[in-house]
C-alpha positions in Angstrom: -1.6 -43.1 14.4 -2.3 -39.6 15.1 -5.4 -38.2 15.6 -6.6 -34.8 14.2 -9.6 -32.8 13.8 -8.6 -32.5 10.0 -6.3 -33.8 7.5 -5.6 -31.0 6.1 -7.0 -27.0 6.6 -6.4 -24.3 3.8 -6.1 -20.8 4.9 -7.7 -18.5 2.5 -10.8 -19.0 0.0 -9.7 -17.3 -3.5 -9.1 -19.3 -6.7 -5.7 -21.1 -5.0 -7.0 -22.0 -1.5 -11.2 -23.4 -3.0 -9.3 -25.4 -6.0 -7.2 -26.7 -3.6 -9.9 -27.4 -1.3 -12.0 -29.0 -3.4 -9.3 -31.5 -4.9 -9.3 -32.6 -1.4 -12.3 -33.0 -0.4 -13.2 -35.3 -4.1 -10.2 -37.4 -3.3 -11.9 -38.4 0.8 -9.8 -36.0 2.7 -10.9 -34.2 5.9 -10.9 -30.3 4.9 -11.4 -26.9 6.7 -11.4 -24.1 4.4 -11.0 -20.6 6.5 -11.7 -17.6 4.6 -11.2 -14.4 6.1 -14.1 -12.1 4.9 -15.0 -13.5 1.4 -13.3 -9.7 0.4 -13.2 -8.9 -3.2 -9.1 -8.8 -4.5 -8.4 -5.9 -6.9 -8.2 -8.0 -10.3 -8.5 -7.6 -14.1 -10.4 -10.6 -13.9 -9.4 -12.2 -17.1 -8.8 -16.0 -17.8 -7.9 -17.9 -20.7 -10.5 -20.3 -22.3 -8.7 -23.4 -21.6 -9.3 -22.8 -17.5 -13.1 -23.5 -17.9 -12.6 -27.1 -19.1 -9.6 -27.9 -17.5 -11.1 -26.6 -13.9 -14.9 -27.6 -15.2 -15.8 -23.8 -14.8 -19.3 -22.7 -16.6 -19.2 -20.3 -18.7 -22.2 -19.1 -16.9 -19.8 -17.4 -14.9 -18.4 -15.4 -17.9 -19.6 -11.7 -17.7 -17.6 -10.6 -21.0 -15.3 -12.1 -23.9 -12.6 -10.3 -24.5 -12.0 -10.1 -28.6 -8.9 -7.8 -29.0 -6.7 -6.2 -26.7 -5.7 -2.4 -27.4 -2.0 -1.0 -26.4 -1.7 2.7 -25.7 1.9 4.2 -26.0 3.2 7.1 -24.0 2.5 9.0 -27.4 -0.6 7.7 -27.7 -0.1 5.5 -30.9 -2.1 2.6 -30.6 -2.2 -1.3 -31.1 -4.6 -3.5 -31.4 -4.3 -7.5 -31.1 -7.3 -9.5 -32.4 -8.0 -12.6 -30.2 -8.2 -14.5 -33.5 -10.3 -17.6 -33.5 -11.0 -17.9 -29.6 -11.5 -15.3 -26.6 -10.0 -13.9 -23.5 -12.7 -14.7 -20.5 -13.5 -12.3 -17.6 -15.0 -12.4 -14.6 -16.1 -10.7 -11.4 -14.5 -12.1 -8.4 -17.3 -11.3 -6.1 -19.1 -14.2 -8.0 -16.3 -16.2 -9.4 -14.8 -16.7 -5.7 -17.6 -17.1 -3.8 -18.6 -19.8 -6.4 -15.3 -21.7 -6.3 -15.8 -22.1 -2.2 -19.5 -23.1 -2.5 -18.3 -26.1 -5.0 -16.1 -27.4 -2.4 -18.4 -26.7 0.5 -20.5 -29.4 -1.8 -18.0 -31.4 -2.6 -17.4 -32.3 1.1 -14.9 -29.4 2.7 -16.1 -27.8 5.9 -16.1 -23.9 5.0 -15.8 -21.1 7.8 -14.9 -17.9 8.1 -12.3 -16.9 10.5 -9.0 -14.6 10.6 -6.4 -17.0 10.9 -3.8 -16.4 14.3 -1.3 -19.0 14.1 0.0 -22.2 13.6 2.2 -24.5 16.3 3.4 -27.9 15.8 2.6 -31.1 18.5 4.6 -33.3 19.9 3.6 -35.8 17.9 4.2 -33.8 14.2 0.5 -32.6 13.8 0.1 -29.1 13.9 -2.4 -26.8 16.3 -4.3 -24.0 14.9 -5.7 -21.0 15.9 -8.4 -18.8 14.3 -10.7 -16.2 15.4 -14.3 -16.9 14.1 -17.0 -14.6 12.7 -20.5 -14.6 12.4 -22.3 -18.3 14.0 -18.5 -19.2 14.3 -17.4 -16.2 16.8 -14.7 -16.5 19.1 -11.2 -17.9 19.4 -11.4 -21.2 18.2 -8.0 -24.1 18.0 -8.2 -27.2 15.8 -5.7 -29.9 15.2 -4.7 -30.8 11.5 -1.8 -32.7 10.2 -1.1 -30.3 7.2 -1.6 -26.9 6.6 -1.9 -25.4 2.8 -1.5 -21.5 3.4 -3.1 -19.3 0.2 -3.4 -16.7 2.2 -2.3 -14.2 -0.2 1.0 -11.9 -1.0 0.8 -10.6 2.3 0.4 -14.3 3.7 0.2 -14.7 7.4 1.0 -18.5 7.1 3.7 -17.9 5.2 5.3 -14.9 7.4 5.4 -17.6 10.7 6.4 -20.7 8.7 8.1 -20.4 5.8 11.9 -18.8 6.4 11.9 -17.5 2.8 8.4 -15.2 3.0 10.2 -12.3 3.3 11.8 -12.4 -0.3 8.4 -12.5 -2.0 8.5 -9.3 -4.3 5.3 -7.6 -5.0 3.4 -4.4 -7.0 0.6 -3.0 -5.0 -2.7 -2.6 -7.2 -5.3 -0.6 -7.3 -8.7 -0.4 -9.3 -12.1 1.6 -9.1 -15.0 -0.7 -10.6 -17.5 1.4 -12.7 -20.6 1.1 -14.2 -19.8 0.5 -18.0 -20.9 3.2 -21.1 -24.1 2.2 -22.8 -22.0 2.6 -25.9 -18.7 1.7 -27.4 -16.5 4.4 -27.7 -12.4 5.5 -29.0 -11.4 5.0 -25.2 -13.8 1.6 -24.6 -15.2 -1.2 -25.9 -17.1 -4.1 -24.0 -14.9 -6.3 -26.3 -11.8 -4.9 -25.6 -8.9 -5.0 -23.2 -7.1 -1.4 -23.1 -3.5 -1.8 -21.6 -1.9 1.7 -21.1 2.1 1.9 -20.9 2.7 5.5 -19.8 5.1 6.7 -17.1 2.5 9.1 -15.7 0.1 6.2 -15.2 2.8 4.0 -13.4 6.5 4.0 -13.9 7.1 0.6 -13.8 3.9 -1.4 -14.8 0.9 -0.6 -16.3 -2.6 0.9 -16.5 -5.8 -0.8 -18.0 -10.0 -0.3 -18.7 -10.9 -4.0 -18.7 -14.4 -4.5 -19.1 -17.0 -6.3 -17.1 -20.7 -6.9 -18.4 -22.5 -4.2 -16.7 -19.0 -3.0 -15.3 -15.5 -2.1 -16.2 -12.2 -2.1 -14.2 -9.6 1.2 -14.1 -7.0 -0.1 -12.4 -3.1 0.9 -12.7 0.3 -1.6 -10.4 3.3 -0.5 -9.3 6.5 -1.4 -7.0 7.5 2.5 -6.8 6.2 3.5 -3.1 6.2 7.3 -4.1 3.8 6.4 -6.7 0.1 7.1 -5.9 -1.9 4.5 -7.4 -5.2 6.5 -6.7 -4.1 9.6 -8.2 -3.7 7.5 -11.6 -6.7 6.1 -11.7 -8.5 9.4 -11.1 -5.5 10.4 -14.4 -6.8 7.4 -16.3 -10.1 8.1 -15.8 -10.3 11.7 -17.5 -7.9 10.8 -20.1 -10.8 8.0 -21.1 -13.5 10.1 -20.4 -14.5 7.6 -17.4 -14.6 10.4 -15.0 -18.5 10.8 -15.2 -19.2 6.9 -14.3 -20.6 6.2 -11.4 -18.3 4.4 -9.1 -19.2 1.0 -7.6 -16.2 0.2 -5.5 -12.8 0.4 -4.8 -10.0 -1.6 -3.9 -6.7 -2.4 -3.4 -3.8 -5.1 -2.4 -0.4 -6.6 -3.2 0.4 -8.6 -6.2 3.3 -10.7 -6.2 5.5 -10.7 -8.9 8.4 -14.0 -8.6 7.8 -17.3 -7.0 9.3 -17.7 -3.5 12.4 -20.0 -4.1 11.0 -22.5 -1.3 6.9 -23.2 -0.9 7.1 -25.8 2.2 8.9 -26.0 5.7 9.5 -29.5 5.2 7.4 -30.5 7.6 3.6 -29.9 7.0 3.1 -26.3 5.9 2.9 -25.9 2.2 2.3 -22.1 0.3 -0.3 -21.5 -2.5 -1.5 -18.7 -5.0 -0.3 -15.2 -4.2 1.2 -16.9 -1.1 3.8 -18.4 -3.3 3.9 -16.1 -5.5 2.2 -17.6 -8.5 1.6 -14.3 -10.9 2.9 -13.8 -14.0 5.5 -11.1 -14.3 4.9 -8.5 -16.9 1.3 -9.3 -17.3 -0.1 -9.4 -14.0 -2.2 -12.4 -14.5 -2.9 -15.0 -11.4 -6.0 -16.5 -11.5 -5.2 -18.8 -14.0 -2.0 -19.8 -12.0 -3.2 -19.7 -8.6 -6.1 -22.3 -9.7 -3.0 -24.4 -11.1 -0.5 -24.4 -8.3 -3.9 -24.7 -5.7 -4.7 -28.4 -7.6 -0.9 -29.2 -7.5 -0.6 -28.2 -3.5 -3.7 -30.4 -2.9 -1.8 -33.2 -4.9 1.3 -32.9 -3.1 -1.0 -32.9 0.1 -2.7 -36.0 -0.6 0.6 -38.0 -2.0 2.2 -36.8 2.0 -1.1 -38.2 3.6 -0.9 -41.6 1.7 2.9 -41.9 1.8 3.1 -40.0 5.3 6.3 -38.4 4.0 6.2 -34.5 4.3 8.7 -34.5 1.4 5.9 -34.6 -1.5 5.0 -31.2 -0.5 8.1 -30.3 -2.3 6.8 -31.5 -5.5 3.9 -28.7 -6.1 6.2 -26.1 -7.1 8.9 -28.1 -9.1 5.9 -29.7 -11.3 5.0 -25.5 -11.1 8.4 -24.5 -12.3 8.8 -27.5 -15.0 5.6 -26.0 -16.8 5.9 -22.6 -16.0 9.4 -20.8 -15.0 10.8 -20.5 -18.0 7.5 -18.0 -19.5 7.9 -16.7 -15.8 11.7 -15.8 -16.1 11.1 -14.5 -19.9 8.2 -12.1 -18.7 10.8 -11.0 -15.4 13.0 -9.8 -17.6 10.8 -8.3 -20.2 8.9 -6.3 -17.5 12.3 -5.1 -16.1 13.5 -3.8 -19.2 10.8 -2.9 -21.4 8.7 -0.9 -18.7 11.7 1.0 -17.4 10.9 4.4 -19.5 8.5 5.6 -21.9 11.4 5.5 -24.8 11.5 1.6 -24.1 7.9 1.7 -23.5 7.4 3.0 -27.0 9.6 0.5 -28.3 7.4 -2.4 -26.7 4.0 -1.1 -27.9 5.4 -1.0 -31.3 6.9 -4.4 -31.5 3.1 -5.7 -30.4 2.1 -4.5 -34.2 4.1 -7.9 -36.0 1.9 -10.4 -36.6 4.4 -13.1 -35.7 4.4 -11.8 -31.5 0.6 -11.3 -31.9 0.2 -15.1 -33.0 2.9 -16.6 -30.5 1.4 -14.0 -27.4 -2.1 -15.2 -27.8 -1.3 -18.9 -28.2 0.6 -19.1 -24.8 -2.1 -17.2 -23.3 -5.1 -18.7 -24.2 -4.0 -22.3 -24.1 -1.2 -21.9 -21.2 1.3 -24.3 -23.1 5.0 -23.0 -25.2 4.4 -22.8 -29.1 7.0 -25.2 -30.0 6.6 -25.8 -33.5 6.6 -21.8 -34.7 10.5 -22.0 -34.7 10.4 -20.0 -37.3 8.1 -17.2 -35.9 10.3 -17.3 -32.7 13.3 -16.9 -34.3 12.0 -13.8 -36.3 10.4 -12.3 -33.3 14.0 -12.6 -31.3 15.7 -10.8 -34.7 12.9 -8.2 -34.4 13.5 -7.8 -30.5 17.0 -7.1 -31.1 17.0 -4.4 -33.2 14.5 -2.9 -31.3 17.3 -3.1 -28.3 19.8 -1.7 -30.8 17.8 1.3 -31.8 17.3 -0.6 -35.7 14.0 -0.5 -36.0 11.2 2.5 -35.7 9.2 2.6 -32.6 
């Protein structure tokens, strides 16, 4: 039998790679998590209420509740979505990460932190890899594992020597300035309140939002568009909320993927998770969720190839992935490459958020992460109301 160092080592330590992690290490297995620089990722932050029990989060690490979301047209008109009977959780990733690496660090995985150089397979089908360490752990250092679970993020290094598909992974590139929140509610914020802002000016193919944070809020805008200056849109956002006067506590920026890659494994012992697969939803923009859920299905598909010692389980985290959640992720494709093309569809879109029956079916999926199968009804009428919006029948 082979001999390793580790059964398995996960490359990065955000909500994919430290739930994948700590799967492994409650189910016996040998585990190296590498995180780069425990640096913070440009996100909303939100999560839905069913991740705290389903991942045993505590809602300790909530820093707001999110009651209503507002939509801003491009001429201003204005929607708001009451969260009705539940809540939209957010959090700050410079807690909620460094939390979800600590719990696996307890639960038995060996966490360091390292820039990761490259991976090489054995003679013998185990793989060799290379990190440069930081801090107690400095200097080049090789270990020997026999599989490697790469959540590495969009721009995944793992992925770009392993996986011949990496270069298909589409992406938006966001950007947000984290600011100390108003003592008092205002038109343009509300500690309860997510403000999503669909105007061409703020990105012509996403969108902008003011997402707040306990003590803090996010401005952040995404967009594909290269020519586009995500910086110069925040600054836009900012004055057209008033925000400009807030003290700035940081910024930051990075790529969010937007489509699954078609392939996640090499067939052999490299497996993709998180941004590194491309696990965000279309449209929406929102990850953690689903890079928590394809990080426990990687470490699944890990531990079935360890007991089996067949590579071809690995195969199996992104069909269970795509059996739950490509067909929301194909609906939410095409509704962010039609309805954010220009403000006249944006308009359009913003105004269709008013009827009750998309309200009901939007925050069901999102707050409980399963289809609304029994509203037939309600689906059916909100498919009649989206095509007359498409035919120009209904006022925007």
């Amino acid at each position: 039998m082979t001999t390793t160092d580790f059964d398995v080592v996960v490359v990065g330590g955000g909500p994919s790679g430290a739930t994948a992690a700590n799967e492994l290490a409650l189910a016996g297995a040998r585990v190296l998590l590498l995180e780069r620089n425990f640096r913070i990722k440009p996100c909303g932050g939100a999560i839905p209420p069913c991740l705290l029990d389903e991942f045993d989060i505590p809602e300790s690490l909530l820093v707001a509740r999110i009651r209503a979301a507002r939509m801003i047209s491009p001429s201003y008109q204005t929607v708001d979505m009451p969260v009705e009977g539940t809540f939209v959780g957010m959090v700050n990733r410079d807690e909620f990460d460094p939390w979800l690496r600590e719990r696996a660090q307890r639960n038995g995985a060996d966490l360091r932190t390292g820039v990761f150089k490259r991976a090489d397979y054995r003679d013998d089908g185990s793989l060799e890899l290379t990190y440069e360490g930081k801090g107690d752990g400095a200097g080049t250092v090789t270990v020997s594992t026999r599989y490697l679970i790469g959540a590495d993020g969009a721009r995944s290094k793992v992925a770009k020597q392993r996986i011949a598909c990496a270069d298909k992974l589409k992406w938006v590139f966001a950007y947000h300035e984290i600011i100390d929140a108003p003592a008092r509610a205002s038109e343009h914020y509300d500690a309860e309140r997510c403000d999503v802002w669909y105007q061409g000016d703020l990105s012509p193919d996403f969108y902008a939002w003011v997402f707040p944070h306990g003590k803090h809020a996010s401005i952040g805008v995404g967009s594909e568009s290269k020519q586009f200056s995500a910086t110069d849109a925040v600054t836009l956002l900012r004055q057209r909320t008033g925000l400009h006067t807030a003290d700035t506590v940081r910024r930051e920026g990075a790529p969010i993927p937007m489509k699954p890659l078609p392939r996640w494994d090499d067939g052999r012992g490299v497996l993709l998770s998180g941004d590194a697969a491309g696990v965000v939803a279309p449209a929406s923009g929102e990850g953690i969720y689903y890079a928590m859920h394809c990080g426990r299905l990687s470490a699944q598909a890990v531990l079935q190839s360890l007991v089996h010692g067949d590579s071809r389980h690995l195969r199996q985290a992104r069909k269970h992935f795509m059996k739950g959640h490509g067909k929301i992720f194909w609906a939410l494709g095409l509704l962010q490459r039609f309805w954010y093309g220009n403000d006249r569809r944006r308009e359009k879109f913003v105004a269709m958020c008013r009827d009750p029956d998309v309200q009901y079916l939007t925050w069901q999926s999102y707050t409980t992460k399963k289809p609304v199968r029994r509203r037939k009804v309600q689906h059916l009428r909100v498919a009649l109301k989206d095509v007359a919006q498409l035919m120009g029948l209904a006022r925007a």
